[in-house]
SEFI-886941 format. One record per residue (C-alpha): x, y, z; residue number from 1. Coordinates in nm, 2 decimals, m for minus. Example, Ala and Ser with C-alpha at 12.3 -4.5 7.8 and 13.67 -1.06 7.14 Angstrom:
2
(rec (1.23,m0.45,0.78),1)
(rec (1.37,m0.11,0.71),2)
This chain:
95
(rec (3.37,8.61,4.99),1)
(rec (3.30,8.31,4.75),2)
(rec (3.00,8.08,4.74),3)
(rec (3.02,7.74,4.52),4)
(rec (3.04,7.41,4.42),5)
(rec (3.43,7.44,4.36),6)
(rec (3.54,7.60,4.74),7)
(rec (3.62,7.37,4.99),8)
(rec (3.42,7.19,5.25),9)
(rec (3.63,7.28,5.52),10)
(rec (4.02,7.29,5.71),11)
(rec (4.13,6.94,5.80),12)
(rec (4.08,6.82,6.13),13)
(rec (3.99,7.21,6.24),14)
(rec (3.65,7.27,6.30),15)
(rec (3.70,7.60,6.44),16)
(rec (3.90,7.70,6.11),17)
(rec (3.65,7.58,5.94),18)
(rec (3.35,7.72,6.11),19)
(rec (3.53,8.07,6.08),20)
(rec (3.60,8.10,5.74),21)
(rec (3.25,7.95,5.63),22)
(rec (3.06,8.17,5.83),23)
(rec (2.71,8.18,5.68),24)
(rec (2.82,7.92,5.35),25)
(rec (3.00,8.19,5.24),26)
(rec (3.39,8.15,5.23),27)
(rec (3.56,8.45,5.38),28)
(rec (3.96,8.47,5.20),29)
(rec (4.05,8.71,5.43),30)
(rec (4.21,8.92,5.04),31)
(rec (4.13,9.28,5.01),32)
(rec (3.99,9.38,4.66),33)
(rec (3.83,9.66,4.47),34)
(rec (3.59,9.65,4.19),35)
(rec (3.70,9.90,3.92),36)
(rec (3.40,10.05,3.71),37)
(rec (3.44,9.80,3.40),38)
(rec (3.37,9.54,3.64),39)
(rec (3.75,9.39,3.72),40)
(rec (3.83,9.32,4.06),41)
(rec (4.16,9.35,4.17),42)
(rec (4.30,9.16,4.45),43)
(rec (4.45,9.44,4.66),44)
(rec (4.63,9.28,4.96),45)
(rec (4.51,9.01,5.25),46)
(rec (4.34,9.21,5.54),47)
(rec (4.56,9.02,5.80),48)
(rec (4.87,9.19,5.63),49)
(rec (4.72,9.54,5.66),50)
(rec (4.94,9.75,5.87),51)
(rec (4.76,9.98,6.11),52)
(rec (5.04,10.30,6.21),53)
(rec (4.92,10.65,6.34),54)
(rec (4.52,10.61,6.25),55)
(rec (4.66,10.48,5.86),56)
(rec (4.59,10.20,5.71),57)
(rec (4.97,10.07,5.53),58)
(rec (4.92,9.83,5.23),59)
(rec (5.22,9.55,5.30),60)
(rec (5.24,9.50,4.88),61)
(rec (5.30,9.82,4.78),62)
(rec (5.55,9.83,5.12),63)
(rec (5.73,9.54,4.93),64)
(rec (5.73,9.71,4.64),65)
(rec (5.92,9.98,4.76),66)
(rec (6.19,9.79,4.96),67)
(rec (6.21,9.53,4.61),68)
(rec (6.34,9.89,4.41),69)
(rec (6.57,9.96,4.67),70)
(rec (6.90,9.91,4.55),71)
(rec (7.03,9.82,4.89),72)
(rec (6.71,9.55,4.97),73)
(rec (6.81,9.20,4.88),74)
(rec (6.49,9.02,4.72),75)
(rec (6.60,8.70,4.95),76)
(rec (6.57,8.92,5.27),77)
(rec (6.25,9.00,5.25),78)
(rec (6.07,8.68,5.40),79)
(rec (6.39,8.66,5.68),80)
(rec (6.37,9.11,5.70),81)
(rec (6.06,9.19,5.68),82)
(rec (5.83,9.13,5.99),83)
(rec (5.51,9.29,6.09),84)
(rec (5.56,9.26,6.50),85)
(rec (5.24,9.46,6.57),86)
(rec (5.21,9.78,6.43),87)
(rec (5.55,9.83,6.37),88)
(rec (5.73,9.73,6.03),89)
(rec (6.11,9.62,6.00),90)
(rec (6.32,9.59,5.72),91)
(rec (6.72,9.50,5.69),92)
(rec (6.92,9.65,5.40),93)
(rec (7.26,9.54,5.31),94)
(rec (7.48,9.67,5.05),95)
């Protein structure tokens, strides 16, 4: 969540965008982070791209990660490939 003078006052022409994401003049991202012990925070992944499978919680950038070392995944697949119908992830390979 971030609070200031520099986030914006709203979505155009979508007040219930706007009312959503401003909840309590606070703007709510919607990005997963962690705050390591030195005080960096990392921006981990955005919670709507959080894949829920068997009771576990899937992190769609490290997913992307593993399918961009792939020596079969084409990097301009994965926007096309990779779809997140639900809770169920698909990828295309091609050689």
């Amino acid at each position: 969540m971030f609070k200031g003078n520099t986030i914006m006052s709203g979505y155009f022409k979508d007040f219930n965008a706007t009312k959503e994401a401003l909840k309590g003049g606070w703007f709510h991202s919607g990005d997963l982070a962690v705050k390591h012990p030195d005080m960096y925070i990392q921006i981990k992944d955005r919670l709507k791209d959080i894949i829920v499978s068997g009771g576990e919680n899937i992190n769609s950038i490290e997913v992307e990660a593993v399918l961009y070392s792939h020596p079969a995944f084409l990097r301009q697949l994965l926007w096309q490939g990779l779809m997140i119908t639900g809770e169920r992830l698909l990828a295309h390979l091609s050689r």
